[in-house]
VOPAGU-2260 file (C-alpha; in pm, 1 decimal, decimal comma):
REM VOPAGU-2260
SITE   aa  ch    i         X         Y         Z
SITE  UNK   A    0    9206,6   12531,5    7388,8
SITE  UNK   A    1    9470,9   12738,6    7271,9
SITE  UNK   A    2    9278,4   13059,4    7301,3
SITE  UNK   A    3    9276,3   12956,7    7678,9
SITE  UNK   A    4    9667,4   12858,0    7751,5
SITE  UNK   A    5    9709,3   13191,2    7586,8
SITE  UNK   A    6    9510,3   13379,3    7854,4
SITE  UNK   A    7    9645,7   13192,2    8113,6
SITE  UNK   A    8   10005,0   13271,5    7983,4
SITE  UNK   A    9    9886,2   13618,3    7962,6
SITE  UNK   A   10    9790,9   13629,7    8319,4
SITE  UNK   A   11   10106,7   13427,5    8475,1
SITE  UNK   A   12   10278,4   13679,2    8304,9
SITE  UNK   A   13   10142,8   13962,5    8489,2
SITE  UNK   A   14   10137,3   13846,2    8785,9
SITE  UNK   A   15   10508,8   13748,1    8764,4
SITE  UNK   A   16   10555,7   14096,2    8625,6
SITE  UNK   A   17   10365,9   14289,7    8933,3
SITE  UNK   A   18   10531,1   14124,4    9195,3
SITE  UNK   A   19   10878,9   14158,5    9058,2
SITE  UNK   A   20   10821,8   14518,4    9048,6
SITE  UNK   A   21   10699,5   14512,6    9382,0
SITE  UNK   A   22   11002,8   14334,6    9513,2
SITE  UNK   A   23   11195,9   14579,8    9354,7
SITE  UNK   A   24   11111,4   14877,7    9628,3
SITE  UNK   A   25   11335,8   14705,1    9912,2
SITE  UNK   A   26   11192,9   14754,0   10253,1
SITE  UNK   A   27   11296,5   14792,6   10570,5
SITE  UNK   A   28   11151,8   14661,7   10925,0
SITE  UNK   A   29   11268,5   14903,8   11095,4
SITE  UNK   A   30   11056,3   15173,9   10905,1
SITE  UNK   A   31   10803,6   14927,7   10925,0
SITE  UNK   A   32   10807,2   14897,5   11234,3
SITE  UNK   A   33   10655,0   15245,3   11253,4
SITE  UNK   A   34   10400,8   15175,9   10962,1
SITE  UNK   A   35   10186,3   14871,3   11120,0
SITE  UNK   A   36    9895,5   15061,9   11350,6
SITE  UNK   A   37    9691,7   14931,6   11120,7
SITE  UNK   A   38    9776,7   14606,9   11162,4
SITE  UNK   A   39    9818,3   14516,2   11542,7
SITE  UNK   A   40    9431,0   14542,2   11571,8
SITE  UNK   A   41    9446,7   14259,0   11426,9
SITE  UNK   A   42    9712,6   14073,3   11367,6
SITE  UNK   A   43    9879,5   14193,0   11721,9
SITE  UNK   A   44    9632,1   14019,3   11946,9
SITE  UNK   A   45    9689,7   13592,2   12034,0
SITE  UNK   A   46    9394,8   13463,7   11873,0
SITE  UNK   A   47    9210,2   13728,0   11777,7
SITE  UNK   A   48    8906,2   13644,6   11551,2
SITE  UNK   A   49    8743,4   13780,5   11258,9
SITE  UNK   A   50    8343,3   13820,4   11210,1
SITE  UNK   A   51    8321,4   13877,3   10835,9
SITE  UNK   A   52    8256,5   13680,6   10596,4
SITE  UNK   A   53    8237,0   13451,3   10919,6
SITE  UNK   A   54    8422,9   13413,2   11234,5
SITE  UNK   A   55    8787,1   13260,6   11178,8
SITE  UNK   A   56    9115,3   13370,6   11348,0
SITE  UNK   A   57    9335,6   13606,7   11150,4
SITE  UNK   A   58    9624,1   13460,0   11036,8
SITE  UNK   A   59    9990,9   13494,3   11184,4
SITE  UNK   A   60   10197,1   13689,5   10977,1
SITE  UNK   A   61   10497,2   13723,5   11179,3
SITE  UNK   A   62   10795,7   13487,9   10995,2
SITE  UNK   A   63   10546,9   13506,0   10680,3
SITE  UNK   A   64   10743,7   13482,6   10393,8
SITE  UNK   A   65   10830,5   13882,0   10272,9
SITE  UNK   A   66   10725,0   13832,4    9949,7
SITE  UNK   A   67   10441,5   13691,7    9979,4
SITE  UNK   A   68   10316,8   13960,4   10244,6
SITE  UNK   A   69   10405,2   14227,0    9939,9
SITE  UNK   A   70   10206,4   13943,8    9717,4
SITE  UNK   A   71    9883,5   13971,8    9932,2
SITE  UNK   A   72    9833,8   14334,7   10029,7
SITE  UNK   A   73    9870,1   14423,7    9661,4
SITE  UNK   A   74    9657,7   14138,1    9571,3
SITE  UNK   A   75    9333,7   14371,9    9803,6
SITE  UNK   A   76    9483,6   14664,1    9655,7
SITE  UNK   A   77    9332,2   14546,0    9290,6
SITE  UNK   A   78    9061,2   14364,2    9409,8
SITE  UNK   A   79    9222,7   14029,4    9303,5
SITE  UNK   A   80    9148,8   13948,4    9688,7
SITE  UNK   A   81    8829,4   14089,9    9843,2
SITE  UNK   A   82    8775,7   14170,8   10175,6
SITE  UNK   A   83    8675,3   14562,5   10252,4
SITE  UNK   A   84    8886,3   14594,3   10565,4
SITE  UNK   A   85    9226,6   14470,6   10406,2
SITE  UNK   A   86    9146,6   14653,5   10085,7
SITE  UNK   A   87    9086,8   14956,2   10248,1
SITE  UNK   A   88    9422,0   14922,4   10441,2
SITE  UNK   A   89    9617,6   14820,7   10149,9
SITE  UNK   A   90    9428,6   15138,1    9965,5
SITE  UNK   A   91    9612,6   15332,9   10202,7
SITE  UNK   A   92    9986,6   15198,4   10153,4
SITE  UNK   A   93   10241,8   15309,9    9902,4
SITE  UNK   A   94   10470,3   15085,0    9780,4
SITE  UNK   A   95   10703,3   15154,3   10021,0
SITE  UNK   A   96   10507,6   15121,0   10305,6
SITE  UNK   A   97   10413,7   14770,3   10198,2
SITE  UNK   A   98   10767,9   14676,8   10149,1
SITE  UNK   A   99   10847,3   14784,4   10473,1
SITE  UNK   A  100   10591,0   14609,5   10643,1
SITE  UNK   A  101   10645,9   14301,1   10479,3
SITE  UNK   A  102   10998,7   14314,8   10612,9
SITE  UNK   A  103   10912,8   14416,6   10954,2
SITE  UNK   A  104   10672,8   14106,4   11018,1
SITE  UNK   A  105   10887,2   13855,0   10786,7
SITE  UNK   A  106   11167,1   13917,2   11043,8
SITE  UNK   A  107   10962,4   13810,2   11339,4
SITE  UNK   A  108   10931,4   13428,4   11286,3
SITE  UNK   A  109   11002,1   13159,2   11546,2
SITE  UNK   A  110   11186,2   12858,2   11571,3
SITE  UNK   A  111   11014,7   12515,6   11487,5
SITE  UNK   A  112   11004,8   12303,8   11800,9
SITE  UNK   A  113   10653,0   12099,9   11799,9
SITE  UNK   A  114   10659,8   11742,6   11621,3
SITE  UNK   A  115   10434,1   11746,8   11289,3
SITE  UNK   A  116   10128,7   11566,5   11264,5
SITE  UNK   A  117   10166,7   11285,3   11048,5
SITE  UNK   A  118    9856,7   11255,6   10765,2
SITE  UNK   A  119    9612,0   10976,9   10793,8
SITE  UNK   A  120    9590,0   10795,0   10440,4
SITE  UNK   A  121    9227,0   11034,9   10353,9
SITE  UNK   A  122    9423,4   11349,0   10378,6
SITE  UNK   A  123    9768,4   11147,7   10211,3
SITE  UNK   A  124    9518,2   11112,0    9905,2
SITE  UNK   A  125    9383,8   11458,0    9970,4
SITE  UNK   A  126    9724,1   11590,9    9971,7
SITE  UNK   A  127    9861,8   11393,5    9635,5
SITE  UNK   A  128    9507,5   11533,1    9470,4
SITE  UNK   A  129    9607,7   11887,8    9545,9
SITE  UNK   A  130    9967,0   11809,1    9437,5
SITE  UNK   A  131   10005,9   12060,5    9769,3
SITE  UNK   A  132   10335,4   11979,8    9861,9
SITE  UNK   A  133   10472,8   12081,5    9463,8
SITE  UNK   A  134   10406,8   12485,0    9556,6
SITE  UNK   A  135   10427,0   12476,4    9934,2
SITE  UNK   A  136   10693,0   12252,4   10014,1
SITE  UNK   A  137   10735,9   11908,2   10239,3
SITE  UNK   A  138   10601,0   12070,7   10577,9
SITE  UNK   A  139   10398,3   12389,4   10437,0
SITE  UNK   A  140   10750,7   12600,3   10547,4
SITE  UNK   A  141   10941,2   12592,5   10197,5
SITE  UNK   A  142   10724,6   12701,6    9934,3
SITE  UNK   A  143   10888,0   12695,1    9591,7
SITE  UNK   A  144   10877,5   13047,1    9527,2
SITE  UNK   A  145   10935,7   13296,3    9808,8
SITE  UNK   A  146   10581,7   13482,4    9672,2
SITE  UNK   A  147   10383,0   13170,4    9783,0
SITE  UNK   A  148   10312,1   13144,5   10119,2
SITE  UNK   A  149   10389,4   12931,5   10412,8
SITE  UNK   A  150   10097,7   12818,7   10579,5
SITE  UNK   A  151   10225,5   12516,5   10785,8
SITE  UNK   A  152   10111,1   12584,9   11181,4
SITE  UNK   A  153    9875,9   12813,9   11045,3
SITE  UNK   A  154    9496,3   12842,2   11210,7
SITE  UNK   A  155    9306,5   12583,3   11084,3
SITE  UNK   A  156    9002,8   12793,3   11045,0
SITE  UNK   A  157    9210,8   13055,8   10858,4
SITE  UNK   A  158    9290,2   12782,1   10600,2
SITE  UNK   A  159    8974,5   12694,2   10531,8
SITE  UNK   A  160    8784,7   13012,7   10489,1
SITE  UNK   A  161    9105,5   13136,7   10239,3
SITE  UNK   A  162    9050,6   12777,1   10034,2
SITE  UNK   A  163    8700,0   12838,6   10079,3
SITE  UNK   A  164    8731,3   13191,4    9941,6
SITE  UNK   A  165    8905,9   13047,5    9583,2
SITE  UNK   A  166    8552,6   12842,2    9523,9
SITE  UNK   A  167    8346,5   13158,2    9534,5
SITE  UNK   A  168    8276,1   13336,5    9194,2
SITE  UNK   A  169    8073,5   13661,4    9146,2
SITE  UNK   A  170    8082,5   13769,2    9473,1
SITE  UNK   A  171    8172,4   14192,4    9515,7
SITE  UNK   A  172    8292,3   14135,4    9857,9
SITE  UNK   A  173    8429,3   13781,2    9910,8
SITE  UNK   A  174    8677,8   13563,3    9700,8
SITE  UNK   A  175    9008,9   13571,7    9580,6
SITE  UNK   A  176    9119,7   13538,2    9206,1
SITE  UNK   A  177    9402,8   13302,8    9196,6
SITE  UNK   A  178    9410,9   13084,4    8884,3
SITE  UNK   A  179    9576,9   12789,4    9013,0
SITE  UNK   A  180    9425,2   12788,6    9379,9
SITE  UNK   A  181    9093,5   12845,0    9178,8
SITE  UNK   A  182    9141,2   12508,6    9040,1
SITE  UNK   A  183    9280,8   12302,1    9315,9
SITE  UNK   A  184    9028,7   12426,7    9570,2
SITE  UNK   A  185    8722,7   12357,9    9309,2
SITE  UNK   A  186    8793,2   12006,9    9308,7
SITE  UNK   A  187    8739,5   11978,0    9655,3
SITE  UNK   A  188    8382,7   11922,7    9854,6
SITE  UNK   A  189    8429,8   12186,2   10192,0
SITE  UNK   A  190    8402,5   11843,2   10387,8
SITE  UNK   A  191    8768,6   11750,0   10238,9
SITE  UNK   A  192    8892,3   12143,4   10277,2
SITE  UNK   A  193    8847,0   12112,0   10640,3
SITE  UNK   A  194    9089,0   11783,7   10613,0
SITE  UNK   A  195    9367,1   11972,7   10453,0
SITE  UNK   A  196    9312,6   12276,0   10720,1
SITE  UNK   A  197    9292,9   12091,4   11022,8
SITE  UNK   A  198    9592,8   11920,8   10865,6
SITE  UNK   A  199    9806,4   12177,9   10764,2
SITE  UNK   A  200    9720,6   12367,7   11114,7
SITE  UNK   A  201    9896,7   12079,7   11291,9
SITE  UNK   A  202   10186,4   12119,1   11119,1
SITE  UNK   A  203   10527,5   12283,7   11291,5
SITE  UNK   A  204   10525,1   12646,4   11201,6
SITE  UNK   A  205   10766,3   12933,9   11171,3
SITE  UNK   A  206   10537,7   13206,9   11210,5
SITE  UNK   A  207   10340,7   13369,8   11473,0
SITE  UNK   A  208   10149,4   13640,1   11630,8
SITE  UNK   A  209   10357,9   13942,9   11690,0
SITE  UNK   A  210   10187,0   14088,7   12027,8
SITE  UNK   A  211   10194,1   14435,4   12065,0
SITE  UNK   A  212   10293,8   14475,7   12432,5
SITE  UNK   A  213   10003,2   14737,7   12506,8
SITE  UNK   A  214    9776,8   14417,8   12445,1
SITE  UNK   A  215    9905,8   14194,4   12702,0
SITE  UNK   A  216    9633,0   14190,0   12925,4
SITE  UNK   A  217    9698,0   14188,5   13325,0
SITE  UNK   A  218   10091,4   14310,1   13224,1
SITE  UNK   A  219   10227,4   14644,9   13258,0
């Protein structure tokens, strides 16, 4: 038992340690704004979805929390998060360009207007299970730590697929390594992540798909 806490330890520790010396390059959105072709394939079309590992919408990033956008991409860049399209684009970032990136799209939320869904008593228990609500916030909009996400309003599918993705072990392409998601999501049947999702997805959100303008079909 020890042995274990001391591993864990071991492993908060470097995680705290990596992304407080990735917040320490300071980025700027206006650089970024000039560093995200990349990105807008994907992330700058209104519901565009993805096909692999199956199809789901790519999440909105725009009014993502900066930190945790710097979290993520270097989360693909050591594997801790494995998808072969974001890896490869993280591969290609310095730290720079990932700090200004992260600004550029953290500066483009939205304002909250829609009324929340309120949870049914299933997904209340579901909820107090998770203990979501102790990282993420009341809403899914003020996470505890600006290097956790927000993920209220985000696609429901998206949700799923990322809880999903913190079940799956031994797997050279799909997964994510994430010690404490690892062992919220694994006491979960996929039944009850698709709750939380649809859930969560209803919430009111600050973020949102930055369109590229080149994409908005029948406009000039």
């Amino acid at each position: 038992m020890i042995k274990t806490w001391t591993t864990a330890l071991a492993v908060v520790v470097a995680s705290v340690t990596g992304v407080a010396h990735a917040q320490a390059v300071k980025g700027d959105a206006k650089a970024g704004e000039g560093k995200i072709a990349m990105c807008i394939g994907c992330h700058g079309i209104q519901g565009y979805q993805a096909s692999f590992p199956e199809v789901y919408k790519v999440p909105m990033i725009g009014g993502q929390n900066e930190a945790y956008i710097v979290s993520a991409l270097n989360a693909y860049k050591k594997g801790e998060r494995k998808h072969p399209t974001m890896r490869g684009i993280a591969d290609s970032l310095s730290e720079q360009d990932i700090a200004d990136v992260a600004a550029f799209y953290a500066g483009h939320g939205k304002t909250k207007g829609a009324k929340p869904a309120e949870a049914n008593a299933a997904v209340t228990a579901l909820l107090q299970k998770g203990a979501c609500f102790s990282c993420h916030g009341e809403g899914f909009s003020k996470p505890i730590d600006p290097s956790y996400p927000k993920v209220a309003g985000q696609y429901s599918d998206y949700v799923f697929r990322a809880l999903q993705s913190y079940k799956t072990e031994s797997n050279p392409l799909i997964g994510r390594s994430n010690g404490v998601m690892a062992g919220i999501a694994k006491q979960f049947k996929n039944d009850e992540l698709q709750q939380l999702a649809k859930y969560i997805g209803a919430q009111e959100s600050e973020m949102q798909v930055v369109v590229q303008p080149h994409f908005r079909l029948g406009q000039k």
